[in-house]
N, CA, C and O atoms as a GROMACS GRO file, in nm:
protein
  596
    1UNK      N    1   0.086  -0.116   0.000
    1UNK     CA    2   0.000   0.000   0.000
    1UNK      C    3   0.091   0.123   0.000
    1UNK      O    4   0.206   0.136   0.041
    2UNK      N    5   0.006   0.209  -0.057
    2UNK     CA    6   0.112   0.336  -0.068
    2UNK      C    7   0.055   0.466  -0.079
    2UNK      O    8  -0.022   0.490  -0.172
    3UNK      N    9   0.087   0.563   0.013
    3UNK     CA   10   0.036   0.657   0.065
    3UNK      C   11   0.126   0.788  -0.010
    3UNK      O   12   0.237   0.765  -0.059
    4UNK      N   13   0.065   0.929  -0.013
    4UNK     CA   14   0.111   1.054  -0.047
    4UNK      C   15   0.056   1.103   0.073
    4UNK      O   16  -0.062   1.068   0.062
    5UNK      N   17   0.066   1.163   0.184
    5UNK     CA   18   0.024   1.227   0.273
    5UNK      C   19   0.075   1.373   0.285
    5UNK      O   20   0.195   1.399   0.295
    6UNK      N   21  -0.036   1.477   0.283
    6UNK     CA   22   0.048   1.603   0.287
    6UNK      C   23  -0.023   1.682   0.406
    6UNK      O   24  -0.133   1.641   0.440
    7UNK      N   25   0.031   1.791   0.470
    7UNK     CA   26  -0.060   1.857   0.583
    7UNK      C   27  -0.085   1.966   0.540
    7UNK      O   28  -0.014   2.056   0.493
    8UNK      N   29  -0.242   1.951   0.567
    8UNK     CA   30  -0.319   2.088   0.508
    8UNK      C   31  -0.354   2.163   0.633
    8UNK      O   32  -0.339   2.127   0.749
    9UNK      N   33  -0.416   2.295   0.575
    9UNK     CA   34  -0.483   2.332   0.636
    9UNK      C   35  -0.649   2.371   0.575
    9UNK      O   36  -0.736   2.426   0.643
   10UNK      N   37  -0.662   2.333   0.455
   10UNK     CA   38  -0.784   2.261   0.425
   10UNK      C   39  -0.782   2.212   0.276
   10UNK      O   40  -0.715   2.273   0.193
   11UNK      N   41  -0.848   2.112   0.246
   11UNK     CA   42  -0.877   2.041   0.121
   11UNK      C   43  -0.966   1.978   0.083
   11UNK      O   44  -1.002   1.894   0.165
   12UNK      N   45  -1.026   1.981  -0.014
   12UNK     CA   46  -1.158   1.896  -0.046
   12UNK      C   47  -1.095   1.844  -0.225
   12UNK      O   48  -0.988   1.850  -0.284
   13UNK      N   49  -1.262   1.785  -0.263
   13UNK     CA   50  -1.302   1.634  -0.334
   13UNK      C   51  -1.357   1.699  -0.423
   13UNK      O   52  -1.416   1.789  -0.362
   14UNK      N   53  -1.387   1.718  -0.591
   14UNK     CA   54  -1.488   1.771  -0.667
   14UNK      C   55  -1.495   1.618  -0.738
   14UNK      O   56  -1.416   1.552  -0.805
   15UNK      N   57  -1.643   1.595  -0.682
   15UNK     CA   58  -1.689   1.512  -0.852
   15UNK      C   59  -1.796   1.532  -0.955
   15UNK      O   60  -1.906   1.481  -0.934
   16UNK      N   61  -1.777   1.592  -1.051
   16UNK     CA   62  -1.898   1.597  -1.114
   16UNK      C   63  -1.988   1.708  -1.085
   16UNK      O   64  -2.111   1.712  -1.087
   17UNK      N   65  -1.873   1.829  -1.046
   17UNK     CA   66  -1.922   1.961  -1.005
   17UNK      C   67  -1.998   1.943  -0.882
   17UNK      O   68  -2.084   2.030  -0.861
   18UNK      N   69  -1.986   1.853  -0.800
   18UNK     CA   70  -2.018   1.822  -0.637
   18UNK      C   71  -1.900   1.805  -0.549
   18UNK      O   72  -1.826   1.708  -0.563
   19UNK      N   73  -1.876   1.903  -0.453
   19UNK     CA   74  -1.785   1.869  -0.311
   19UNK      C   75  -1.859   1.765  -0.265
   19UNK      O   76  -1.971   1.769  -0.214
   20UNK      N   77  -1.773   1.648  -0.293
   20UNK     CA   78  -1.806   1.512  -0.191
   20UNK      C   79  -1.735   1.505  -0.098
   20UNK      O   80  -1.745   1.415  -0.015
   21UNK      N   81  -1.638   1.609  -0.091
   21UNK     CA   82  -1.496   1.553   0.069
   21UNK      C   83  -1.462   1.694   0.092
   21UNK      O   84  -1.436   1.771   0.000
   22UNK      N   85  -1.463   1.732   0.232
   22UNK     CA   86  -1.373   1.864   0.265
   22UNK      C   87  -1.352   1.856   0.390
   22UNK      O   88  -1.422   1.779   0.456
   23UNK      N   89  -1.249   1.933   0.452
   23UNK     CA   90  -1.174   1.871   0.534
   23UNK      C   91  -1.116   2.030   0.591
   23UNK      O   92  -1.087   2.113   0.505
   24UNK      N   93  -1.099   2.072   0.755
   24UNK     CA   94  -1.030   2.164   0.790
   24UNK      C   95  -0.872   2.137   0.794
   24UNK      O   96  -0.831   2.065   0.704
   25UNK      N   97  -0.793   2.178   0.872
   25UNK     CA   98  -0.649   2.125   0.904
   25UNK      C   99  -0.677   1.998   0.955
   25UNK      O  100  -0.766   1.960   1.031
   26UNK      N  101  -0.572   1.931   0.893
   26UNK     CA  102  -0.542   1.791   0.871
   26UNK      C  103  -0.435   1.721   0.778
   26UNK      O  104  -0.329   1.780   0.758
   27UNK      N  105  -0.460   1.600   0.721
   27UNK     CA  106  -0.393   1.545   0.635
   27UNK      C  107  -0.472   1.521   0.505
   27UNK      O  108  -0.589   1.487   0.521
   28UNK      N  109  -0.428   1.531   0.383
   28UNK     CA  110  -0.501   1.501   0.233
   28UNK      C  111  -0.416   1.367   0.222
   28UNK      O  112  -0.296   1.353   0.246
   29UNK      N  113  -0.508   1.273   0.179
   29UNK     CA  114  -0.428   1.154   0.160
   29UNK      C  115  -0.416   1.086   0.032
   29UNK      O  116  -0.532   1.090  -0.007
   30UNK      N  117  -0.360   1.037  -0.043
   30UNK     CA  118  -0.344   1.020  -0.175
   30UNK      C  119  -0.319   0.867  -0.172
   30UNK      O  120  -0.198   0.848  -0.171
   31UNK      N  121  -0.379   0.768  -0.171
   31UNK     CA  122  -0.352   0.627  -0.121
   31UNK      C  123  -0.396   0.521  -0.223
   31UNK      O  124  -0.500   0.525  -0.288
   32UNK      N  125  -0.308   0.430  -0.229
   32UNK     CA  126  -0.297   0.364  -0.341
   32UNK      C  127  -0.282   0.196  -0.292
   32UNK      O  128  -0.214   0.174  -0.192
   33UNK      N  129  -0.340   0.091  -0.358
   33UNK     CA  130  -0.359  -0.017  -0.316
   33UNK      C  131  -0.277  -0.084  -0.407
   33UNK      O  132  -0.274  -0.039  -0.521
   34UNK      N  133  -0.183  -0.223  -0.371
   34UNK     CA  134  -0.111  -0.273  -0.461
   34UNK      C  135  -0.180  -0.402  -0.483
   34UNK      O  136  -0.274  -0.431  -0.409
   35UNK      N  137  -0.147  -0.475  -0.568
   35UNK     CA  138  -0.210  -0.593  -0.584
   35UNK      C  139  -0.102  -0.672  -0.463
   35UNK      O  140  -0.136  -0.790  -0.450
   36UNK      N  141  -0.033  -0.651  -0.412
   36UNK     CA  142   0.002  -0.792  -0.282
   36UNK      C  143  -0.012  -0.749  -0.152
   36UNK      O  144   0.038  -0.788  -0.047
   37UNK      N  145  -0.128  -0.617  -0.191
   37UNK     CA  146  -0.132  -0.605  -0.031
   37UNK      C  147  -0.272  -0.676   0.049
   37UNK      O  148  -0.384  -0.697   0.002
   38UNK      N  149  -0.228  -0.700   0.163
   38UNK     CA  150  -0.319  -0.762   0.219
   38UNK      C  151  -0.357  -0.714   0.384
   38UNK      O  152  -0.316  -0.599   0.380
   39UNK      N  153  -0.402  -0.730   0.506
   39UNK     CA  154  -0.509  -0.678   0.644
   39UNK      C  155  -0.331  -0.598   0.679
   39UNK      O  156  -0.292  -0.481   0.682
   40UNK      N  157  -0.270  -0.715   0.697
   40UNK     CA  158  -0.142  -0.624   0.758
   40UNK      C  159  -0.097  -0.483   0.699
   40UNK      O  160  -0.058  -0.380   0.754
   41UNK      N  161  -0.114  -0.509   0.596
   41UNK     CA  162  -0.060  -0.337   0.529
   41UNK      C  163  -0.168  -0.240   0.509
   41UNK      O  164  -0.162  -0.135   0.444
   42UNK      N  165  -0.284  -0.295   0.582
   42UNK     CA  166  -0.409  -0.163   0.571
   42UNK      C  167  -0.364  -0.168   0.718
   42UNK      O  168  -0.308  -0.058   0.718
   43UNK      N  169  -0.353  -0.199   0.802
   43UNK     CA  170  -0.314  -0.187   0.965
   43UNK      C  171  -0.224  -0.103   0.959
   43UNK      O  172  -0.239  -0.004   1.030
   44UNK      N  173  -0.106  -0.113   0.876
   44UNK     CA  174   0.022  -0.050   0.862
   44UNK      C  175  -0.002   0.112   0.846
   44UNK      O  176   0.044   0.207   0.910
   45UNK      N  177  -0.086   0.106   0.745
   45UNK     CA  178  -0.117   0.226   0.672
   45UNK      C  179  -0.179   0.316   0.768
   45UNK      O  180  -0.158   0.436   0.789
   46UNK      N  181  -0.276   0.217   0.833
   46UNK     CA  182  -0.356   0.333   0.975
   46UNK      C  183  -0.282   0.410   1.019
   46UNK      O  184  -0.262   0.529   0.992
   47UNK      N  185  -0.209   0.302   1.136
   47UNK     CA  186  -0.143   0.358   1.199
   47UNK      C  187  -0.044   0.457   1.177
   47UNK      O  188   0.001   0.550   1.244
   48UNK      N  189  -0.018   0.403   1.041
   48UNK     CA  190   0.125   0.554   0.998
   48UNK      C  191   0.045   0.668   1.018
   48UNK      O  192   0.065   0.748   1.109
   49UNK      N  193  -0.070   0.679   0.911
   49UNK     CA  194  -0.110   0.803   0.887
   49UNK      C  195  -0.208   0.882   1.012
   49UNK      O  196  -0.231   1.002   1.017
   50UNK      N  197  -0.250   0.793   1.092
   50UNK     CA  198  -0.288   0.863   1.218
   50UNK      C  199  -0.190   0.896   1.342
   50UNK      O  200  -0.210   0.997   1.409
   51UNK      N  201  -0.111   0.831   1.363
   51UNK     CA  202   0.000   0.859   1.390
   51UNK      C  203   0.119   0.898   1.373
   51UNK      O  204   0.209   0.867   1.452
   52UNK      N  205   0.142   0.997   1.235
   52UNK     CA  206   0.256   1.033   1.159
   52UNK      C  207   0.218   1.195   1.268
   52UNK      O  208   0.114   1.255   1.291
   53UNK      N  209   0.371   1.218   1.316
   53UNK     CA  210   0.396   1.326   1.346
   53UNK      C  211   0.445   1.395   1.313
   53UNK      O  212   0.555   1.412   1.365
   54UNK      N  213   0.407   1.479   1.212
   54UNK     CA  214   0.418   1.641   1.135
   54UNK      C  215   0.346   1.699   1.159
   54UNK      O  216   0.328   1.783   1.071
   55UNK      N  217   0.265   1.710   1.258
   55UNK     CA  218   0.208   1.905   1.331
   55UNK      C  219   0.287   1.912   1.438
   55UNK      O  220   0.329   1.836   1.525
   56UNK      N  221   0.297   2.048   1.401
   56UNK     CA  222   0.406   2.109   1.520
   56UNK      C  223   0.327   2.115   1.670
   56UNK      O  224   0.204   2.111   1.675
   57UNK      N  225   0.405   2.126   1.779
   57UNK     CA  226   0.417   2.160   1.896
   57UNK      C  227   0.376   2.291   1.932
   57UNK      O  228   0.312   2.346   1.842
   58UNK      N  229   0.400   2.381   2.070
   58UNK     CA  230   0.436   2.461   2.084
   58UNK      C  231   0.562   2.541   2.098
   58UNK      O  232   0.574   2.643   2.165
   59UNK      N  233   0.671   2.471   2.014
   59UNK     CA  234   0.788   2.505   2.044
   59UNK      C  235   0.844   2.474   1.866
   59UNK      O  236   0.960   2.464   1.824
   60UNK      N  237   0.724   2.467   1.797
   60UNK     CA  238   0.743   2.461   1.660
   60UNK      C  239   0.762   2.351   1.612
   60UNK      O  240   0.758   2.339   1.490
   61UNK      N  241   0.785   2.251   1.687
   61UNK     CA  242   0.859   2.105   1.604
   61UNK      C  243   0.772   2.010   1.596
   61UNK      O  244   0.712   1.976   1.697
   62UNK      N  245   0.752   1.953   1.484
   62UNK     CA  246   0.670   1.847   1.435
   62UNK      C  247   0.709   1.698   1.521
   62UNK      O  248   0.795   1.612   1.507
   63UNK      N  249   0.593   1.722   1.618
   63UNK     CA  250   0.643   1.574   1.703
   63UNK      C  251   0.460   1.564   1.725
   63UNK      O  252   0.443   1.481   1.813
   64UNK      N  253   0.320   1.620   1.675
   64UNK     CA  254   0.186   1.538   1.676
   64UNK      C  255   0.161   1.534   1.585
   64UNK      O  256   0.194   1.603   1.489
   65UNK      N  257   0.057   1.402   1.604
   65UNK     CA  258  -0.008   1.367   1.512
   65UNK      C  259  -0.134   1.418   1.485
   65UNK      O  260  -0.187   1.492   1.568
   66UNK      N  261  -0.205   1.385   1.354
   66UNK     CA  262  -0.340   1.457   1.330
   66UNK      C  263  -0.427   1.409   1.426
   66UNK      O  264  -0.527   1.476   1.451
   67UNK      N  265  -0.404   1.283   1.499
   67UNK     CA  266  -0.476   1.265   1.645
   67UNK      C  267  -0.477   1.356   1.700
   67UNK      O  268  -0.578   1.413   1.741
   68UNK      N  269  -0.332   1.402   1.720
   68UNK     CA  270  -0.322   1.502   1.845
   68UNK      C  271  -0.362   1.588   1.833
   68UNK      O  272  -0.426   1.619   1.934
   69UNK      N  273  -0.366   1.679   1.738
   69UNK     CA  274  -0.383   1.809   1.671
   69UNK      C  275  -0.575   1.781   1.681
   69UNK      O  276  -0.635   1.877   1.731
   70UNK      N  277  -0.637   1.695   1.650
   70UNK     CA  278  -0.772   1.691   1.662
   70UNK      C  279  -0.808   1.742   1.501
   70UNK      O  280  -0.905   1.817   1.485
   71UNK      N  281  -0.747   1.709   1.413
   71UNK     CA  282  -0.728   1.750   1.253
   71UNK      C  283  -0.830   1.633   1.248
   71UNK      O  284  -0.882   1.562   1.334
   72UNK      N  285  -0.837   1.646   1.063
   72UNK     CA  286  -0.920   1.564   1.003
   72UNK      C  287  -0.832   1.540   0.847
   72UNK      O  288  -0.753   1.621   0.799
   73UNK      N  289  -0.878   1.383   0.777
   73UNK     CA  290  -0.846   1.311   0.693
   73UNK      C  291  -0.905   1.328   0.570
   73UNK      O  292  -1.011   1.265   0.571
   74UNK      N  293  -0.887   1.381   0.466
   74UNK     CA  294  -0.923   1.360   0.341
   74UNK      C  295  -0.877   1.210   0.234
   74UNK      O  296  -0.795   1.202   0.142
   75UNK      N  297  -0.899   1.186   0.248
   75UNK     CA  298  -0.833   1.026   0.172
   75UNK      C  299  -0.899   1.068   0.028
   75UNK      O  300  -1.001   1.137   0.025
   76UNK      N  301  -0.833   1.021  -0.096
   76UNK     CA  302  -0.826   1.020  -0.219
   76UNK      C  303  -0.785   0.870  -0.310
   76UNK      O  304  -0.672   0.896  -0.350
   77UNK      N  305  -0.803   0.800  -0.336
   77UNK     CA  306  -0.797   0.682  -0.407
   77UNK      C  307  -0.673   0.720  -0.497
   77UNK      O  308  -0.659   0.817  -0.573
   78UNK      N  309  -0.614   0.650  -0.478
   78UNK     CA  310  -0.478   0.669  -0.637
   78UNK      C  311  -0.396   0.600  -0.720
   78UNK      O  312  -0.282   0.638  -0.745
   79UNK      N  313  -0.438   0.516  -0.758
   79UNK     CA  314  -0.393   0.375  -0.844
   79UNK      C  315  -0.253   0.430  -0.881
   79UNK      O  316  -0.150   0.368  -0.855
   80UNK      N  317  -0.257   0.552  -0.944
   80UNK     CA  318  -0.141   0.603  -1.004
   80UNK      C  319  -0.011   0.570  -0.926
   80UNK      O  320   0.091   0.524  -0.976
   81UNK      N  321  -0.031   0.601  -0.798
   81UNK     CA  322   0.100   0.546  -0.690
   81UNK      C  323   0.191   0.438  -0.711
   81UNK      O  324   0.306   0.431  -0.667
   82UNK      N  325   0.102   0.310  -0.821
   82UNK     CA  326   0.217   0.255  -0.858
   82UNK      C  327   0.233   0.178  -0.993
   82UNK      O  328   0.238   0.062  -1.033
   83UNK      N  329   0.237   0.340  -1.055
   83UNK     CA  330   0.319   0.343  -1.176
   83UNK      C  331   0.435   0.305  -1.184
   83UNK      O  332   0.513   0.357  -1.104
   84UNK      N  333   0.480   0.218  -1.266
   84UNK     CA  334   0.606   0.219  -1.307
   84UNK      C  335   0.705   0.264  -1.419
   84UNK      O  336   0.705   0.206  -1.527
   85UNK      N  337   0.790   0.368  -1.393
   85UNK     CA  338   0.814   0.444  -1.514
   85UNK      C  339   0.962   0.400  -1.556
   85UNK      O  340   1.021   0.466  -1.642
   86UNK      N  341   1.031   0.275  -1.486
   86UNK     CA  342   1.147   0.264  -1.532
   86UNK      C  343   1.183   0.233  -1.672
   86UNK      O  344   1.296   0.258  -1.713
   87UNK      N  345   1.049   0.154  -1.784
   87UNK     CA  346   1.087   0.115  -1.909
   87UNK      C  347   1.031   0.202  -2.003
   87UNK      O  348   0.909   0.206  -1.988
   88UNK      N  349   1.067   0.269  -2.088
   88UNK     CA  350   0.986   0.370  -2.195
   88UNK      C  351   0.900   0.503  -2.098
   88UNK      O  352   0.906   0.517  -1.976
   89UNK      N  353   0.851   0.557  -2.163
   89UNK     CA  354   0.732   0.696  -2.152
   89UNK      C  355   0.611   0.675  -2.040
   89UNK      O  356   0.573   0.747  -1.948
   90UNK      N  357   0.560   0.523  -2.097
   90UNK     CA  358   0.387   0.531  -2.051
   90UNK      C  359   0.419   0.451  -1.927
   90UNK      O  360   0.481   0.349  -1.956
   91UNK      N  361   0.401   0.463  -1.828
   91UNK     CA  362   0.380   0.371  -1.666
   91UNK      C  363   0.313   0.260  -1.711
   91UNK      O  364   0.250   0.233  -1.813
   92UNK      N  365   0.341   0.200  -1.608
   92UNK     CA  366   0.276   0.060  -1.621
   92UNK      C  367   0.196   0.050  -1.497
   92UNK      O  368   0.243   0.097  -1.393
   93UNK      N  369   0.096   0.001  -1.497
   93UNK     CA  370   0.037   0.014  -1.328
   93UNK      C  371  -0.005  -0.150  -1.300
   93UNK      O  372  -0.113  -0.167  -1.242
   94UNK      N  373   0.050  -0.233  -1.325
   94UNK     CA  374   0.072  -0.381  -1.330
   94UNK      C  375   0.072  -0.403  -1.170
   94UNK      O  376  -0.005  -0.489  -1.128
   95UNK      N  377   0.154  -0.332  -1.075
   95UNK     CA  378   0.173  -0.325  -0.951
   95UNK      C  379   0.016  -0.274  -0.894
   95UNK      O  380  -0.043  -0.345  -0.813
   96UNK      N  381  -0.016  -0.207  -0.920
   96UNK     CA  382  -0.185  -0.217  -0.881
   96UNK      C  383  -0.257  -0.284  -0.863
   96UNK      O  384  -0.273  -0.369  -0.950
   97UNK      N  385  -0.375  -0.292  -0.702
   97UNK     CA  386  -0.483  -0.372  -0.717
   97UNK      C  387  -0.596  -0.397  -0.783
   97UNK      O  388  -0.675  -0.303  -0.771
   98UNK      N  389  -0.635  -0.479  -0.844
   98UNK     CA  390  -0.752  -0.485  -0.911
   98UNK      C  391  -0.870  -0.381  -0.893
   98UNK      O  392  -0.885  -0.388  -0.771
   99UNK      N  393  -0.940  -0.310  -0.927
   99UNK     CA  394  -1.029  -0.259  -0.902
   99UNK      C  395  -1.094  -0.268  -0.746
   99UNK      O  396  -1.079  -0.200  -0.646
  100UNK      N  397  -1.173  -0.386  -0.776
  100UNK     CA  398  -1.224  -0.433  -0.645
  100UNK      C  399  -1.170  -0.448  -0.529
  100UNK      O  400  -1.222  -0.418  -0.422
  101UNK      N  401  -1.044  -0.503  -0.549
  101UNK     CA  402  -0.962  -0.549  -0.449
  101UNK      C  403  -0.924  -0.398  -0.388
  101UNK      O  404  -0.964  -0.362  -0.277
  102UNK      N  405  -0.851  -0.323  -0.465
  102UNK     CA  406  -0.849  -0.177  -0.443
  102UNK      C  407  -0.918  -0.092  -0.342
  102UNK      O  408  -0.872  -0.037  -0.242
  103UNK      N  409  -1.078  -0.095  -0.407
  103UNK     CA  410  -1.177  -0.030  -0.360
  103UNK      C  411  -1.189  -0.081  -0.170
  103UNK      O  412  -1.199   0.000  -0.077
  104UNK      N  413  -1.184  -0.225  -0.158
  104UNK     CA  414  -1.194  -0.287  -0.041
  104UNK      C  415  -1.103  -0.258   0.049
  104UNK      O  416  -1.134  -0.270   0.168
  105UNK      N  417  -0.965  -0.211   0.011
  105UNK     CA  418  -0.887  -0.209   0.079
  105UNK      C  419  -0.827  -0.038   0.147
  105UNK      O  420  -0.747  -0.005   0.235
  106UNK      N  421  -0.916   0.036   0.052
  106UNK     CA  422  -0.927   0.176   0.037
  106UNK      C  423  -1.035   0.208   0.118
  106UNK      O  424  -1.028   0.316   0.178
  107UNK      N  425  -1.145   0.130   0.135
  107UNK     CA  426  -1.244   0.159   0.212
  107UNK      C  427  -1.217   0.102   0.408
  107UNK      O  428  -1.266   0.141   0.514
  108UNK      N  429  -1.084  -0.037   0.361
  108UNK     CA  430  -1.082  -0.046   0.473
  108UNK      C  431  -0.980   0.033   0.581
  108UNK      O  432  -0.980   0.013   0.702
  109UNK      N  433  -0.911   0.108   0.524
  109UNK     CA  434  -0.849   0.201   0.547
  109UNK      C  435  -0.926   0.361   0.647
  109UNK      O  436  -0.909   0.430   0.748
  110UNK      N  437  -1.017   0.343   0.521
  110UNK     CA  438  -1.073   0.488   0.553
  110UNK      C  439  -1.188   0.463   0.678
  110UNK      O  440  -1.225   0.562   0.740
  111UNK      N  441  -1.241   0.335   0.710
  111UNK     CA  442  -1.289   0.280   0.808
  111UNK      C  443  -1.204   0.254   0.930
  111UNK      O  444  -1.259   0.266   1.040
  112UNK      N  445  -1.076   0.218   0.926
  112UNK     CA  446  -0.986   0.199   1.050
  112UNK      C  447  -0.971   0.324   1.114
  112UNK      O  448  -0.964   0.342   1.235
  113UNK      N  449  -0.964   0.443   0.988
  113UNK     CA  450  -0.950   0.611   1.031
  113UNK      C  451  -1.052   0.649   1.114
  113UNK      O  452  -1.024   0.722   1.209
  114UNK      N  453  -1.191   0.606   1.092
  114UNK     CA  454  -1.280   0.628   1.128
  114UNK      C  455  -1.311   0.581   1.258
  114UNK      O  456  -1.364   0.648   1.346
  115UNK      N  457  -1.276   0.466   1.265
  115UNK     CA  458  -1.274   0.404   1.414
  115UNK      C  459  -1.172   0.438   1.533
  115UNK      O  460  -1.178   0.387   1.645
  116UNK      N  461  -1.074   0.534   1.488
  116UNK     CA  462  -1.011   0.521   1.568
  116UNK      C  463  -1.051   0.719   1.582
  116UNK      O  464  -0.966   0.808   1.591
  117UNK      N  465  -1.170   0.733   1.580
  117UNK     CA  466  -1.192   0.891   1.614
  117UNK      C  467  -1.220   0.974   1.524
  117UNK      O  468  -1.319   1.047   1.523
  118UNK      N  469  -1.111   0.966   1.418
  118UNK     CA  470  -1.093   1.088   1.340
  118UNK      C  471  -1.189   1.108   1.210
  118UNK      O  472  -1.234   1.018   1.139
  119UNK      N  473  -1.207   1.225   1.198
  119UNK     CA  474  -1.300   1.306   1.086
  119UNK      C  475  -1.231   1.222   0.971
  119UNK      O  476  -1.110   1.225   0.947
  120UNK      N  477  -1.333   1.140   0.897
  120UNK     CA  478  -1.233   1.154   0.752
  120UNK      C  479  -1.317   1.167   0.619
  120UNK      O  480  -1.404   1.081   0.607
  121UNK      N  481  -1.310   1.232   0.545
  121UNK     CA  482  -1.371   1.247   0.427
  121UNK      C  483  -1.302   1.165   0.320
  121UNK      O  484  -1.180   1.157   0.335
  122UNK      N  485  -1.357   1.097   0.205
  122UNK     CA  486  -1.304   1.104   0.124
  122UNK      C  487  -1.358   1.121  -0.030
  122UNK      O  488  -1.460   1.189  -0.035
  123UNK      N  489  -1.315   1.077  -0.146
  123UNK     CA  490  -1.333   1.106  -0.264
  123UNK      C  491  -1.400   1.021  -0.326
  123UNK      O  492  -1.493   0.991  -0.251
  124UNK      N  493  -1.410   0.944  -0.451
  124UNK     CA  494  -1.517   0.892  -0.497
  124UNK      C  495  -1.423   0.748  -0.589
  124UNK      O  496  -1.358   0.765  -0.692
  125UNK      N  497  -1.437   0.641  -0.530
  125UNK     CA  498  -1.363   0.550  -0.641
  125UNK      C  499  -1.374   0.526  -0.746
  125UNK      O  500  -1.492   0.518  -0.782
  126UNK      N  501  -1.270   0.501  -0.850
  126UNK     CA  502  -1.273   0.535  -1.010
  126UNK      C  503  -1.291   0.628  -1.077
  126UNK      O  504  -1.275   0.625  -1.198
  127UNK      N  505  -1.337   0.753  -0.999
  127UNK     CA  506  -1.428   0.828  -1.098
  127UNK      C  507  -1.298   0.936  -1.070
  127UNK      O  508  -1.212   0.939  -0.982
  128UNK      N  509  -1.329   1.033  -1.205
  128UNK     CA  510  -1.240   1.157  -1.213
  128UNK      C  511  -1.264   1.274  -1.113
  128UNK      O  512  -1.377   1.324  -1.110
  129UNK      N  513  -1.160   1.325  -1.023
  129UNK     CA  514  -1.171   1.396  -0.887
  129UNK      C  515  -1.091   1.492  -0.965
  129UNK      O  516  -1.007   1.457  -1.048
  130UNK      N  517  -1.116   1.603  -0.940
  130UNK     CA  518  -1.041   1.736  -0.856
  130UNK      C  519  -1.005   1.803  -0.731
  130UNK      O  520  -1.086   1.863  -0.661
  131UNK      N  521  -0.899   1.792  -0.709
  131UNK     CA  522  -0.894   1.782  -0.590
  131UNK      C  523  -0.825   1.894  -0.520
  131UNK      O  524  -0.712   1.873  -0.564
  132UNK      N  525  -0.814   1.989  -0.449
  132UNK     CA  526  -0.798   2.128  -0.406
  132UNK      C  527  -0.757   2.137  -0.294
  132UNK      O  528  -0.831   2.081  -0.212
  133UNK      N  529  -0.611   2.217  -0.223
  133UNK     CA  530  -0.589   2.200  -0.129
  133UNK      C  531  -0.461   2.310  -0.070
  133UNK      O  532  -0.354   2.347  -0.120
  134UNK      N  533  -0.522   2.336   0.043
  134UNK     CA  534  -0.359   2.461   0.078
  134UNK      C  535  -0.273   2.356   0.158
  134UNK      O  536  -0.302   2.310   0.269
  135UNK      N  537  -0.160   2.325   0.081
  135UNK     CA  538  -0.050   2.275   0.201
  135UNK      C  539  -0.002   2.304   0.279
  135UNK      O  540   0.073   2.392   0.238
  136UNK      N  541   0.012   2.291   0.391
  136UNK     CA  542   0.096   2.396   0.464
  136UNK      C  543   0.204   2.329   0.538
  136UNK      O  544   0.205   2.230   0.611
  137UNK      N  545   0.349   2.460   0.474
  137UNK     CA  546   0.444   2.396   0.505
  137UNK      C  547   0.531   2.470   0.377
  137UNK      O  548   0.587   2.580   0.375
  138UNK      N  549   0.521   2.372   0.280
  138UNK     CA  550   0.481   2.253   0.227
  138UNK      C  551   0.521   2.142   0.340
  138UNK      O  552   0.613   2.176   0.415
  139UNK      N  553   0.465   2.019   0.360
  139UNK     CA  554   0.508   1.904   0.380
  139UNK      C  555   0.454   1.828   0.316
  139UNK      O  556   0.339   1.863   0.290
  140UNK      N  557   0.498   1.693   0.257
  140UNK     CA  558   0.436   1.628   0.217
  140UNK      C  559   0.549   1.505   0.228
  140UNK      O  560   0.671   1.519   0.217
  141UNK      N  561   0.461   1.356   0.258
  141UNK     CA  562   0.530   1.232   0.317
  141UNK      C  563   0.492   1.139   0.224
  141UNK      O  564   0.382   1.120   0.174
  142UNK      N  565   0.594   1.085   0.207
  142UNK     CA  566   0.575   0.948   0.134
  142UNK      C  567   0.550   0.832   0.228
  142UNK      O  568   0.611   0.824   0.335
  143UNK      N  569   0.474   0.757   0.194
  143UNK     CA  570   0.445   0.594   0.279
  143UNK      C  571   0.436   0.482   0.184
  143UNK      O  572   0.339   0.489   0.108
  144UNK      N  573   0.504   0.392   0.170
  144UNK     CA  574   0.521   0.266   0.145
  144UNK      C  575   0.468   0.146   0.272
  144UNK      O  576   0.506   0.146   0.389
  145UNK      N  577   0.388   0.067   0.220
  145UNK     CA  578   0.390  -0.038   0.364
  145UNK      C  579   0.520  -0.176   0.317
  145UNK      O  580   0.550  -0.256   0.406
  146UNK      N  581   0.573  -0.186   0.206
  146UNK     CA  582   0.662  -0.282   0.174
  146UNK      C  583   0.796  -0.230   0.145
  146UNK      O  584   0.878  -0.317   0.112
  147UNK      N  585   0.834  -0.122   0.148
  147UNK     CA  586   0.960  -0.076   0.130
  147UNK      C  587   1.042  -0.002   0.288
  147UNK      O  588   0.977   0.061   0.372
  148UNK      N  589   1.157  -0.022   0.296
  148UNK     CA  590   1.179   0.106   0.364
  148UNK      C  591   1.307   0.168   0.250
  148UNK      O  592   1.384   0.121   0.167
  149UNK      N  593   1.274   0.291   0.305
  149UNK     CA  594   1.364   0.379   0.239
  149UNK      C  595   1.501   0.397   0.302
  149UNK      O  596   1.584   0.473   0.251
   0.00000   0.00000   0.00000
């Protein structure tokens, strides 16, 4: 599984000329399902992203999480995450979960978020999103559940 996580201070979802997702300060999540992922790497994924500490303190330094902060989750579906661009021009997204498999594992995600407190909105699967957002910072985190960097 594989995550883009960035900290906003707000972002939303357009589909089809409808806000389906908006979100105050928090995290926008850009999350992507592989075809070998399976319960452990949606567990993985929770916990990173509810527990990733990039909001600052009172002393400026990024040591809470959007728990702490009492933020909220925008999640976004993104197959694109695993493109592969090492041979020729066009990606290959071969590393991707099936549709379904995808959708299930994207939903179970955005359900673990949910259970464990936090606000989360998200976007609309398959379908073409626009998606809008002030970063602030910039920060923005990469998450892998099968790699480390």
């Amino acid at each position: 599984m594989r995550a883009v996580a960035q900290r906003v201070t707000s972002a939303e979802v357009e589909v089809e000329g409808e806000i389906v997702g908006r979100i105050g300060r928090g995290l926008l999540v850009y999350l992507g399902a592989g075809r070998d992922d399976d319960d452990q790497d949606i567990a993985y994924m929770t916990n990173k992203l509810a527990g990733l500490r990039i909001f600052e303190d009172d002393d400026g330094k990024m040591s809470r999480s959007v728990e702490d902060v009492g933020g909220e989750v925008l999640v976004v579906s993104q197959f694109t995450l695993f493109g592969d661009c090492r041979k020729g021009r066009r990606p290959s997204f071969n590393g991707a979960a099936p549709a379904d498999q995808g959708k299930r594992q994207y939903e179970a995600v955005v359900a673990q978020l949910k259970s464990r407190g936090l606000v989360c909105a998200t976007g609309r699967f398959q379908k073409m999103m626009s998606v809008r957002a002030d970063v602030w910072g910039p920060v923005t985190i990469l998450i892998d559940s099968k790699k480390t960097f």
